[in-house]
GUNU-466029 format. One record per residue (C-alpha): residue in one letter; x, z, y; residue number from 1. Coordinates in steps of 0.02 Angstrom, whole numbers, always signed. Example, Ala and Ser with C-alpha at 12.3 -4.5 7.8 and 13.67 -1.06 7.14 Angstrom:
BEGIN
R, pavo, X, Z, Y, mido
R, a, +615, +390, -225, 1 $
R, s, +684, +357, -53, 2 $
! end
This chain:
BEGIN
R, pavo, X, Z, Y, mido
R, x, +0, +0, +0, 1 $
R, x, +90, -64, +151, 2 $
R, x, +59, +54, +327, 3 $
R, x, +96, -4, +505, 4 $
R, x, +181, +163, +536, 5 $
R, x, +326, +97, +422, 6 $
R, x, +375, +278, +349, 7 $
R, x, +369, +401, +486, 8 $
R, x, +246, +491, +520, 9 $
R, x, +165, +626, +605, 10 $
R, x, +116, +753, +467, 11 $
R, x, +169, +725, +287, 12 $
R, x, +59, +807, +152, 13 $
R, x, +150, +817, -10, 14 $
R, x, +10, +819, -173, 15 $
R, x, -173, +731, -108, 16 $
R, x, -249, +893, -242, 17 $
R, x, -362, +1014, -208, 18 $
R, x, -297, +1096, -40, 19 $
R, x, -182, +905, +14, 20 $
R, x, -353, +822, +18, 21 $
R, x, -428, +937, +143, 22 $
R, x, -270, +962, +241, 23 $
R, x, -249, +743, +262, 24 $
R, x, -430, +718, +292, 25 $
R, x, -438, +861, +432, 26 $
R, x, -293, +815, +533, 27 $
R, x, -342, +632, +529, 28 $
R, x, -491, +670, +642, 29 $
R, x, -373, +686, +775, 30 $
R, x, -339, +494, +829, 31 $
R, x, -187, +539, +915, 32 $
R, x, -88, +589, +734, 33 $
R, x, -23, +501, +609, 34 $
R, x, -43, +572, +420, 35 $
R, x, +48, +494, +268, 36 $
R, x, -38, +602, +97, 37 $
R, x, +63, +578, -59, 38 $
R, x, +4, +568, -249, 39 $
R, x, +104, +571, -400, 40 $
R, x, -54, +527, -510, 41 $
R, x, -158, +389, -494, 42 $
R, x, -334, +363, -383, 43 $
R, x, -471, +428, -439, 44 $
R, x, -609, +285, -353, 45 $
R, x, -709, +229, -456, 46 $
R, x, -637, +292, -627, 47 $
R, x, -792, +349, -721, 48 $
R, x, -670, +443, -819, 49 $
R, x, -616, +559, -679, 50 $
R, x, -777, +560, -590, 51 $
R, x, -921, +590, -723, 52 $
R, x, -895, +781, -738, 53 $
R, x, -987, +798, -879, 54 $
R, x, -825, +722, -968, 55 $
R, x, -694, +849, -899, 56 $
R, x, -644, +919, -1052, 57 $
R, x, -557, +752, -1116, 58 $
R, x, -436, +772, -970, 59 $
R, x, -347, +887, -1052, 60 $
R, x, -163, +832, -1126, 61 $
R, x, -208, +661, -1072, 62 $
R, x, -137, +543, -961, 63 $
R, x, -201, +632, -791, 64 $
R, x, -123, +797, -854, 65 $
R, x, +66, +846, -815, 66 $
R, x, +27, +959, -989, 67 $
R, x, +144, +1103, -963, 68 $
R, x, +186, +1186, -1102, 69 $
R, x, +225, +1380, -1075, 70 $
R, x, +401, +1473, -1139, 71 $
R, x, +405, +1583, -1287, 72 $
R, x, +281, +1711, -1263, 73 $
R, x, +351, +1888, -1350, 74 $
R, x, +145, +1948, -1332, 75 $
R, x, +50, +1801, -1294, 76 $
R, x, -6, +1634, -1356, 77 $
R, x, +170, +1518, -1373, 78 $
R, x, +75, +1359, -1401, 79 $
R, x, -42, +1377, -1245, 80 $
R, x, -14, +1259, -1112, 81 $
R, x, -67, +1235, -936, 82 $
R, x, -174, +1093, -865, 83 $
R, x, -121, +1025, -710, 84 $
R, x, -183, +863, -619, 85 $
R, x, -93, +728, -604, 86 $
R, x, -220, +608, -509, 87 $
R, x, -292, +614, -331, 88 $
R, x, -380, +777, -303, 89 $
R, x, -288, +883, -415, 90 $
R, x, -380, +1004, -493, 91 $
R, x, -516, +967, -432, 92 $
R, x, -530, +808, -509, 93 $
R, x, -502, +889, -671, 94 $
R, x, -575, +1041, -703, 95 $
R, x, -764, +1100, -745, 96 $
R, x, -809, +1129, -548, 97 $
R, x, -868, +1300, -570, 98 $
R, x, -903, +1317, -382, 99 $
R, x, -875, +1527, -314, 100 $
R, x, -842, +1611, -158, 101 $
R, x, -693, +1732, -190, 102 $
R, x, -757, +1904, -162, 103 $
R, x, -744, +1994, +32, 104 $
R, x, -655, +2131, -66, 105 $
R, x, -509, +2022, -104, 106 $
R, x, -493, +1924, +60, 107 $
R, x, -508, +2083, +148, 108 $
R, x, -360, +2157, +19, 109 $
R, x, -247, +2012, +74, 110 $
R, x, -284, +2037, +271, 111 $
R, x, -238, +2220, +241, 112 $
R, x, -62, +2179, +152, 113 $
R, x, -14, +2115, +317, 114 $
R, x, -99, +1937, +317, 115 $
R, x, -198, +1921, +494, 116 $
R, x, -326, +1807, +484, 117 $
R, x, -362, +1787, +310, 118 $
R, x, -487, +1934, +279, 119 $
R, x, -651, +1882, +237, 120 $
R, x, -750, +1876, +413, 121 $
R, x, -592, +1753, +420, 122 $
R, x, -611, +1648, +263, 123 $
R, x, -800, +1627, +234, 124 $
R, x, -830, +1505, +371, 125 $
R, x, -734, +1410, +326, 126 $
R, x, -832, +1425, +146, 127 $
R, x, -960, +1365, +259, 128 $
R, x, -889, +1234, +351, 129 $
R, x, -838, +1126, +190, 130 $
R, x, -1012, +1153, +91, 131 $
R, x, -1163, +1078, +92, 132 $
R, x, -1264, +1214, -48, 133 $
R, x, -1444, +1217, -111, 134 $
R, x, -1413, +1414, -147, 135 $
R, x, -1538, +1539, -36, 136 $
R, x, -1470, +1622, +123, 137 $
R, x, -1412, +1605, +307, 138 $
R, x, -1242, +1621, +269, 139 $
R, x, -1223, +1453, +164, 140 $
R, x, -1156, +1282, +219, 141 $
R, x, -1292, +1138, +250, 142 $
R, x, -1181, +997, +313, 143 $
R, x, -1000, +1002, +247, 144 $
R, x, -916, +879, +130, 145 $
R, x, -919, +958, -35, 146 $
R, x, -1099, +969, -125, 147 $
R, x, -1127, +1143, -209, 148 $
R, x, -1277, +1169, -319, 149 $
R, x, -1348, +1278, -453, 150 $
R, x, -1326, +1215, -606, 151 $
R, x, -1511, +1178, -683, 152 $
R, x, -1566, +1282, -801, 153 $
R, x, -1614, +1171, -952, 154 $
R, x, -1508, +1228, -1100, 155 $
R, x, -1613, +1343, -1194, 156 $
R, x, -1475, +1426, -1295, 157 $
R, x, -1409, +1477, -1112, 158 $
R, x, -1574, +1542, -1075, 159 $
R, x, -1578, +1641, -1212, 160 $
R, x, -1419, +1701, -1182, 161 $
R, x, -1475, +1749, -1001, 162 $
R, x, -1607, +1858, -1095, 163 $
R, x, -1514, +1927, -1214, 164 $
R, x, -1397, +1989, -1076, 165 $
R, x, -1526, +2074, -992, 166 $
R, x, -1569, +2160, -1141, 167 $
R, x, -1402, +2228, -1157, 168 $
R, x, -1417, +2305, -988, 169 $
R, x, -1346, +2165, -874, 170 $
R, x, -1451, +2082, -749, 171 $
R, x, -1494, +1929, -686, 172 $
R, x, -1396, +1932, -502, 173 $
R, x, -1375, +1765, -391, 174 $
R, x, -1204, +1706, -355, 175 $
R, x, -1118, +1675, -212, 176 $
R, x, -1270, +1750, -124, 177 $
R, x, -1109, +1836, +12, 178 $
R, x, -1113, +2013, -107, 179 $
R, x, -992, +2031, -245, 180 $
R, x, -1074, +2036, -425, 181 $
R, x, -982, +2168, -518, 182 $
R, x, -1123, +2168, -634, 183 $
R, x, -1233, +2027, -685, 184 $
R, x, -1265, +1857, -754, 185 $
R, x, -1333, +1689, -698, 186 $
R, x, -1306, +1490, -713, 187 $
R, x, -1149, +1449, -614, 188 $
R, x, -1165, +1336, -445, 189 $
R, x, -1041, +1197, -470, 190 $
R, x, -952, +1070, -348, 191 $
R, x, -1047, +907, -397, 192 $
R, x, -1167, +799, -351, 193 $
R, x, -1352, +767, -433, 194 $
R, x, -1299, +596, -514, 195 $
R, x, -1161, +708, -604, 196 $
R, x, -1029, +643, -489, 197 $
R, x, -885, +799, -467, 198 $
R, x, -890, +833, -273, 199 $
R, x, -691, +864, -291, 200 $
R, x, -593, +877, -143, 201 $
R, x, -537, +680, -166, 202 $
R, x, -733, +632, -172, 203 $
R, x, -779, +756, -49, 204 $
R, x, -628, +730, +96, 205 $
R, x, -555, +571, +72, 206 $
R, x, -683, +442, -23, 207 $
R, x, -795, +442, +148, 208 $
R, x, -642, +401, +239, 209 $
R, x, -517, +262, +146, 210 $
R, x, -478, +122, +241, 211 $
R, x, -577, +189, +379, 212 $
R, x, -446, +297, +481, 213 $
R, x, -296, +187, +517, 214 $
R, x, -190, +334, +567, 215 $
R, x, -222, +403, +377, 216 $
R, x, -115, +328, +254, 217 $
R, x, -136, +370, +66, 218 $
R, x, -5, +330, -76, 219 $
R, x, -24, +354, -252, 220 $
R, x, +100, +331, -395, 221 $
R, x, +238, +412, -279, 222 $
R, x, +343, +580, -351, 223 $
R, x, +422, +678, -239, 224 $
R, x, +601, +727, -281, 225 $
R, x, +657, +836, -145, 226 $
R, x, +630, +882, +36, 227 $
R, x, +725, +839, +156, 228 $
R, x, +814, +944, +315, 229 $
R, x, +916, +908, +450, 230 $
R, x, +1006, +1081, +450, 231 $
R, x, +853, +1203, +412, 232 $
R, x, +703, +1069, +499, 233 $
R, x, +625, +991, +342, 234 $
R, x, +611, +822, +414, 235 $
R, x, +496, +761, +277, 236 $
R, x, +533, +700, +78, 237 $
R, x, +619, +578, -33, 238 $
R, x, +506, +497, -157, 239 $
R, x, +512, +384, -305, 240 $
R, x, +412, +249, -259, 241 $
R, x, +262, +162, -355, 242 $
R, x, +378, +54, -449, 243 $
R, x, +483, +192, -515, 244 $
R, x, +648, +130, -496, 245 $
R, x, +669, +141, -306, 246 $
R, x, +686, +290, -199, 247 $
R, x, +617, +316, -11, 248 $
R, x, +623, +432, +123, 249 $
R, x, +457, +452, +218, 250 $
R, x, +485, +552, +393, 251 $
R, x, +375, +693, +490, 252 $
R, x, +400, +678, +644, 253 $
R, x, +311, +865, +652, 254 $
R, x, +283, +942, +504, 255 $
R, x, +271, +930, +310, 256 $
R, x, +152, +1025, +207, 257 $
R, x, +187, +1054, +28, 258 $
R, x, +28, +1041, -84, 259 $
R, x, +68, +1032, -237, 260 $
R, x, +15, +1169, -336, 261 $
R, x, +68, +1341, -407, 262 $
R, x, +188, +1261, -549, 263 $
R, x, +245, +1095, -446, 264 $
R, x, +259, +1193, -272, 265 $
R, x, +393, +1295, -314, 266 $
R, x, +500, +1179, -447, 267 $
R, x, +508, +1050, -266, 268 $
R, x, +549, +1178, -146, 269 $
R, x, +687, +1242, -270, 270 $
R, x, +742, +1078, -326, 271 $
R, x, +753, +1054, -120, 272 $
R, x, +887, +1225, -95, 273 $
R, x, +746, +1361, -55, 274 $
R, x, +734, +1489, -197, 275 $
R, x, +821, +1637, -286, 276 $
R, x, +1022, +1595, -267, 277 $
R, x, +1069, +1644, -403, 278 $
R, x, +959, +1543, -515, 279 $
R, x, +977, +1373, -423, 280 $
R, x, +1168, +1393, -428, 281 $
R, x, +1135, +1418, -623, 282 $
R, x, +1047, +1240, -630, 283 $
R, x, +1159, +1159, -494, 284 $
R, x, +1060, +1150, -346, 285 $
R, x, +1143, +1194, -195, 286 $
R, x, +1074, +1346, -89, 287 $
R, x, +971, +1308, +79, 288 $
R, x, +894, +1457, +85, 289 $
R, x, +900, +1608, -18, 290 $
R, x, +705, +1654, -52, 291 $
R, x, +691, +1761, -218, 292 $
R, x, +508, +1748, -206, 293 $
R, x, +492, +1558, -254, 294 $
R, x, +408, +1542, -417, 295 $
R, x, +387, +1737, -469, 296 $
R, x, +223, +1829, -443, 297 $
R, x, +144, +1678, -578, 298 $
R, x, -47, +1731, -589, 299 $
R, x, -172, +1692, -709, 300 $
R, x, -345, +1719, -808, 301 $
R, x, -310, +1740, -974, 302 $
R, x, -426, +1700, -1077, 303 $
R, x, -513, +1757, -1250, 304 $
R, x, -649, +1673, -1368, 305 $
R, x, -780, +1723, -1468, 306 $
R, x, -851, +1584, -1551, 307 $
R, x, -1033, +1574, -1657, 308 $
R, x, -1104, +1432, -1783, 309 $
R, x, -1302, +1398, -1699, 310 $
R, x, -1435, +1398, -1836, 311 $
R, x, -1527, +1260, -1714, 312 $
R, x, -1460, +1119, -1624, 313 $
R, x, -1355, +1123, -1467, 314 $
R, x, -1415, +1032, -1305, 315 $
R, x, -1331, +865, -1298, 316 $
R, x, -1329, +843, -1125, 317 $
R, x, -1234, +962, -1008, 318 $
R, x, -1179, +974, -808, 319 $
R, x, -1011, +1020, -876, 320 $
R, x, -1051, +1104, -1042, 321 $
R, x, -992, +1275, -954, 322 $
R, x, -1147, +1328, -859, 323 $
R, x, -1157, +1504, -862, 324 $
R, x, -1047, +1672, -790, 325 $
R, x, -1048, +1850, -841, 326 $
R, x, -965, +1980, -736, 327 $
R, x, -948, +2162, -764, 328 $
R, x, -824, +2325, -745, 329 $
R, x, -736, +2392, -889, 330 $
R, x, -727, +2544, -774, 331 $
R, x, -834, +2661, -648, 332 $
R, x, -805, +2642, -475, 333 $
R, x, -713, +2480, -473, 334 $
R, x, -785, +2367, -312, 335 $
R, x, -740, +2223, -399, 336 $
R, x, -765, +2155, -577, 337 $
R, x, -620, +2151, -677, 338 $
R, x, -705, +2066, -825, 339 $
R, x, -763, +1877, -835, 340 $
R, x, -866, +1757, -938, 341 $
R, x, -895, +1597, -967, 342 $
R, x, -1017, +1528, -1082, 343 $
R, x, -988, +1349, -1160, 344 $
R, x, -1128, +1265, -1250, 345 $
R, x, -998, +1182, -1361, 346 $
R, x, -864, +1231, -1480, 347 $
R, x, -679, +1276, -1401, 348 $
R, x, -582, +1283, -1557, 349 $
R, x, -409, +1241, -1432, 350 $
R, x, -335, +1380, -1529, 351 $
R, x, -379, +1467, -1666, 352 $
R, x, -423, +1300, -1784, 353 $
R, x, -213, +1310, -1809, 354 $
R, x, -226, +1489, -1886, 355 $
R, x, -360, +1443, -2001, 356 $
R, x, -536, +1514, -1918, 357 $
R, x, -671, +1402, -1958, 358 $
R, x, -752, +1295, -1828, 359 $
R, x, -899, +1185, -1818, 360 $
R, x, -967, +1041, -1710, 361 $
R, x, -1154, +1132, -1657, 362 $
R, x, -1082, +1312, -1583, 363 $
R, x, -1085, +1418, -1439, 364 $
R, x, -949, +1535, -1359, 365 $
R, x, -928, +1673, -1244, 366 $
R, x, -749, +1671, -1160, 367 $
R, x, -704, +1843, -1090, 368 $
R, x, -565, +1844, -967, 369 $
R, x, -460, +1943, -855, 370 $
R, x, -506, +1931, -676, 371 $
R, x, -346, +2036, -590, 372 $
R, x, -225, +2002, -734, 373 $
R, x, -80, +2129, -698, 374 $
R, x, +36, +2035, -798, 375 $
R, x, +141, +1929, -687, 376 $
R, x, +287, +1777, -749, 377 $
R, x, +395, +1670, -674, 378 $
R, x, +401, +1449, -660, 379 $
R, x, +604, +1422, -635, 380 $
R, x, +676, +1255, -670, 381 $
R, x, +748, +1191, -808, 382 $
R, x, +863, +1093, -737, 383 $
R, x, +892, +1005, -567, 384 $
R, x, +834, +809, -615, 385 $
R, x, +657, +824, -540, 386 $
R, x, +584, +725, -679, 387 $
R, x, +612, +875, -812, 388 $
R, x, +467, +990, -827, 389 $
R, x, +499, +1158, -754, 390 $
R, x, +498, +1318, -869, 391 $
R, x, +308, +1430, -856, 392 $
R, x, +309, +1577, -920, 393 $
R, x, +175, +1682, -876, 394 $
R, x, +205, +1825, -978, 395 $
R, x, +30, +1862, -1050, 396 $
R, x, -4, +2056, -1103, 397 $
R, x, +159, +2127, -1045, 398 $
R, x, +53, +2215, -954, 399 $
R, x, -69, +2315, -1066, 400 $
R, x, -221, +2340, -966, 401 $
R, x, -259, +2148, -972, 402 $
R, x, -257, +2147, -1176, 403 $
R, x, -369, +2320, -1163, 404 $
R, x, -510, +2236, -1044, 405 $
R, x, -515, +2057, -1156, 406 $
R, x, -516, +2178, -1291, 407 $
R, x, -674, +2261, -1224, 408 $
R, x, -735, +2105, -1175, 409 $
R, x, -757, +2035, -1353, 410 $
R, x, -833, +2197, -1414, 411 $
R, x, -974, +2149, -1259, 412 $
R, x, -988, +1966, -1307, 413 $
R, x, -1048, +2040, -1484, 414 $
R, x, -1150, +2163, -1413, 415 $
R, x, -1237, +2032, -1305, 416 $
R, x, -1252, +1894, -1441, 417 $
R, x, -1340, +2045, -1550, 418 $
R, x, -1487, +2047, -1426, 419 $
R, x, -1644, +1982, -1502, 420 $
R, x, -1670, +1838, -1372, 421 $
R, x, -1509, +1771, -1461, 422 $
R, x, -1573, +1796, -1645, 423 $
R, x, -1639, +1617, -1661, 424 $
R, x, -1478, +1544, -1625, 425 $
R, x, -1332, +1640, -1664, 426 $
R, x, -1266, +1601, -1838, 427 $
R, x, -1112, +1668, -1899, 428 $
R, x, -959, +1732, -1786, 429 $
R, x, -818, +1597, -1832, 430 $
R, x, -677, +1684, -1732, 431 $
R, x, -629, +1797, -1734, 432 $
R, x, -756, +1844, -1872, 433 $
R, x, -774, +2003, -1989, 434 $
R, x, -597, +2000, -2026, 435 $
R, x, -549, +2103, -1816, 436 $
R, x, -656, +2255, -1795, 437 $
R, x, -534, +2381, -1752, 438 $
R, x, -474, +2376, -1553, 439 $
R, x, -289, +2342, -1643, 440 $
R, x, -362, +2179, -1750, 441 $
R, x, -456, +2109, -1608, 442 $
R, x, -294, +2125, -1492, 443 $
R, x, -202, +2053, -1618, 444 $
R, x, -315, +1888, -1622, 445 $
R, x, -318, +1885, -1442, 446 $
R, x, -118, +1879, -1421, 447 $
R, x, -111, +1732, -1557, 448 $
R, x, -260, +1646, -1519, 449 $
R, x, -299, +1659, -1294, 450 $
R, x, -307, +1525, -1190, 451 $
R, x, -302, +1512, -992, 452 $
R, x, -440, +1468, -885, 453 $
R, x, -307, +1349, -805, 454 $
R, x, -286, +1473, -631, 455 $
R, x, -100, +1475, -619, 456 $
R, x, -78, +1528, -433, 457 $
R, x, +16, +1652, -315, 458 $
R, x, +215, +1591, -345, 459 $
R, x, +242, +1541, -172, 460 $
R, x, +139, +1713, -109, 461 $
R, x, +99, +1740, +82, 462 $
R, x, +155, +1915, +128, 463 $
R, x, +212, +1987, +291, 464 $
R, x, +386, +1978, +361, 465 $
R, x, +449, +2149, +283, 466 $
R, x, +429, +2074, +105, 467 $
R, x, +560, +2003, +48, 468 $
R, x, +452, +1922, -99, 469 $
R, x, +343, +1817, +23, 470 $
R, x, +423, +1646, +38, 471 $
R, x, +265, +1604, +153, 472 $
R, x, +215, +1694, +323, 473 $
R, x, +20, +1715, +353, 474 $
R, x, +5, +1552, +464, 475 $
R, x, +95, +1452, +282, 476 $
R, x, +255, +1440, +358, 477 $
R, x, +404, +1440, +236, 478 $
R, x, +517, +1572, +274, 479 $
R, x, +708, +1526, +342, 480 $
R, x, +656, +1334, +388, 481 $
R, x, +556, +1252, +508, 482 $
R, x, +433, +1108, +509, 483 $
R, x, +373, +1175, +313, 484 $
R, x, +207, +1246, +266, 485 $
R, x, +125, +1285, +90, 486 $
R, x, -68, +1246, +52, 487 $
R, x, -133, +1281, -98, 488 $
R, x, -165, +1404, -237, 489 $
R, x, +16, +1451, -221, 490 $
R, x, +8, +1558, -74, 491 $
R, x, -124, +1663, -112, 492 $
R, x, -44, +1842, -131, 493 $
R, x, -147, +1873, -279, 494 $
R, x, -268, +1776, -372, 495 $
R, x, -454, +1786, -323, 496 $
R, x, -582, +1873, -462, 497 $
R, x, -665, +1714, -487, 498 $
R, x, -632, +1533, -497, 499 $
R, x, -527, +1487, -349, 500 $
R, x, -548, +1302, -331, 501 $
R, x, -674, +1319, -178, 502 $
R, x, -571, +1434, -137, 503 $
R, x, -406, +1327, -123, 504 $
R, x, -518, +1216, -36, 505 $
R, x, -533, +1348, +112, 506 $
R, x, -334, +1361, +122, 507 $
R, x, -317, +1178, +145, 508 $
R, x, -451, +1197, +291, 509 $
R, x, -377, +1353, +356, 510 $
R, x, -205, +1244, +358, 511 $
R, x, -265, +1123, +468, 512 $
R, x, -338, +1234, +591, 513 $
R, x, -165, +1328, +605, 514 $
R, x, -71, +1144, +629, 515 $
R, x, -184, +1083, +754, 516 $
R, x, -179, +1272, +837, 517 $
R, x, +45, +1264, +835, 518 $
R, x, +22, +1071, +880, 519 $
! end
């Protein structure tokens, strides 16, 4: 795609994902800027298989997925392995669009670790600003890019399950309603459109707009390989170009902002001099800045499964196939919950089919995970030829409050699955089955067999200038270089409770406020 701007620009946005696709879009309104947005993957108009949400789940390990396996895992699953995009929109072009406002508690935590303007009388207009939602309230969106809706209710196993969670003592309780739901149940509102379209941040930001805005300019099929400084300005990045043999330097003549995700984000900026010293001396990368706080704090939501045979047949149609969330406290007095559920009206035999539970093609699950994981891991790079995949390892149930809520959590999925509204369609537990009962045997399953609900985030954390951890100030500006910002779900200082793809979405908004603001 050729540009009249040659290769210099105004703004460069590294990764057109989740939060890059808001950031371009946003400071292209302004006429008088010029805004080149990079891709790795490919575009995602008018590729049905990208687009139709209800076929998310054969993203993963494909072609659109960078597929990164994790290290070793001394108490975890070793064979899990991270999704991440690799196609405009990110992950938001790829996952199941479970649409959530992150709880006031936590943006209101992060303001009060030093982080002005992020609490949540900060954050949720812009929640606002970027949805349009059907759901009930004056505090909701009407007229912003990205189409949330309730997800209809027409499976009738998740009805069922609805009831049979009310007769184990949780409630039916609206999401995103602007109060946090540390106890209830309900369908999930999702980021897509009626027709089934996902309303990703690509669809949402930057369909309405191609070839419309001749000061945007948007390349796919270009890697980045390293930023690029004069002294300590980053004065934009070099990139292998679409044909994959040539390299290119594209220019900021203001500022670059590096959107490229929670595993990507920090394996550029180290590859590019700014991490822990000691480590990029190890791979042979020389030091720009020495920033110990690249790529450690890695967050997650692990992830558990409890799957049952149905004794009647499954719905065969589905928004996403993942319609319904269950949150609760393992705990009195927490404000938050610290246990999640998702409920998929299809099997999820990822893993467990390789250590021999049974599975079965009509099934249900309940997936309990852990919504303030306290286990935290590291991304570091293997070694400094950008094309090698950097080493995750997120270090799953080191700490052991994370393996005691999943633990209760599958104890609750059985309690709720034993309610009669479910007695017409549960059929036999498949995993992890009669053979875990004790608190010890269920843990046990759970370290083999977790997943991840694909959240890495938090391993290029904001924090205030008297942590030495925070690579990132509170306005996204990387620490000991100028002209360098971070948006995405790298920054946050910990991971929301819930899914934080709307979420990321409101970083890449709040970015673009704070570059027109220091314009």
């Amino acid at each position: 795609m050729s540009s009249e701007f040659g290769s210099e620009f105004d703004y460069v946005v590294v990764g057109g994902g989740t939060a890059g696709s808001v950031v371009a879009a946003r400071l292209s309104e302004n006429p008088d800027v010029t805004v080149c947005l990079l891709e790795a993957g490919p575009s995602d108009v008018d590729d049905p298989a990208i687009l139709e949400l209800d076929r998310w789940m054969g993203l993963l390990e494909s072609g659109y997925d960078w597929d990164y396996l994790v290290e070793p895992q001394d108490s975890g699953n070793s064979f899990l392995r991270h999704a991440r995009a690799k196609v405009l929109g990110g992950c938001s072009s790829h996952n199941s669009c479970i649409a959530f406002w992150a709880p006031a508690e936590d943006l209101d935590e992060w303001a009060s670790l030093g982080l002005p303007g992020w609490s949540a009388a900060d954050i949720f207009p812009l929640y606002r600003r970027l949805e349009t939602n059907d759901g009930p309230g004056e505090h909701h969106g009407r007229s912003g890019p990205v189409t949330i809706r309730s997800v209809p209710p027409r499976d009738p196993a998740g009805a069922a399950l609805l009831e049979a969670c009310a007769q184990a003592g949780i409630p039916r309780t609206e999401f995103n309603s602007g109060r946090t739901v540390t106890h209830g149940a309900n369908w999930f509102q999702i980021n897509a459109r009626e027709d089934g379209t996902r309303s990703s941040a690509s669809v949402s930001y930057l369909h309405p707009i191609l070839g419309t805005r001749p000061n945007l300019h948007v390349r796919t099929g270009v890697r980045a390989k390293k930023l690029s400084f004069a002294g300590t300005r980053c004065t934009g990045v070099e990139v292998l170009t679409e044909d994959m043999l040539r390299s290119e330097r594209i220019t900021a003549r203001k500022e670059v902002v590096l959107s490229t995700g929670a595993i990507d984000g920090p394996k550029l900026l180290m590859l590019s001099g700014i991490g822990p010293a000691e480590h990029l001396r190890e791979v042979g990368v020389e030091v720009l800045v020495d920033s110990p706080g690249v790529g450690e704090n890695l967050q997650d939501h692990p992830e558990g499964l409890v799957q049952w045979d149905a004794r009647k047949p499954m719905t065969t149609e589905s928004t996403q196939w993942w319609e319904i969330g269950i949150f609760t406290t393992t705990q009195d007095g927490l404000d938050r919950p610290d246990l999640m559920f998702h409920y998929g009206s299809v099997p999820f035999d990822l893993n467990t089919l390789r250590h021999g539970y049974p599975t079965t093609e009509n099934g249900f699950c309940l997936t309990p995970n852990v919504t303030r994981s306290r286990s935290t891991g590291t991304v570091r790079l293997s070694t400094r030829d950008f094309r090698d995949k950097p080493k995750v390892d997120p270090r799953y149930f080191t700490d052991p409050h994370d393996i005691r809520v999943m633990t209760y959590g599958v104890k609750l999925a059985r309690e709720i699955v034993s309610q009669p509204a479910m007695a017409e369609w549960a059929g036999a537990e498949l995993a992890p089955g009669a053979d875990a009962r004790t608190d010890d045997e269920i843990a046990d399953y759970l370290r083999r067999t977790h997943n991840t609900v694909y959240h890495p985030a938090c391993t290029v954390k904001m924090g205030p200038d008297a942590d030495p951890m925070a690579p990132v100030d509170a306005r996204l500006r990387v620490r000991g270089v100028e002209g360098l910002r971070v948006a995405d779900a790298s920054v946050m200082p910990f991971l929301v409770a819930v899914n934080p793809c709307i979420t990321t979405m409101a970083i890449g908004e709040k970015c673009a406020d704070l570059l027109a603001e220091d314009a």
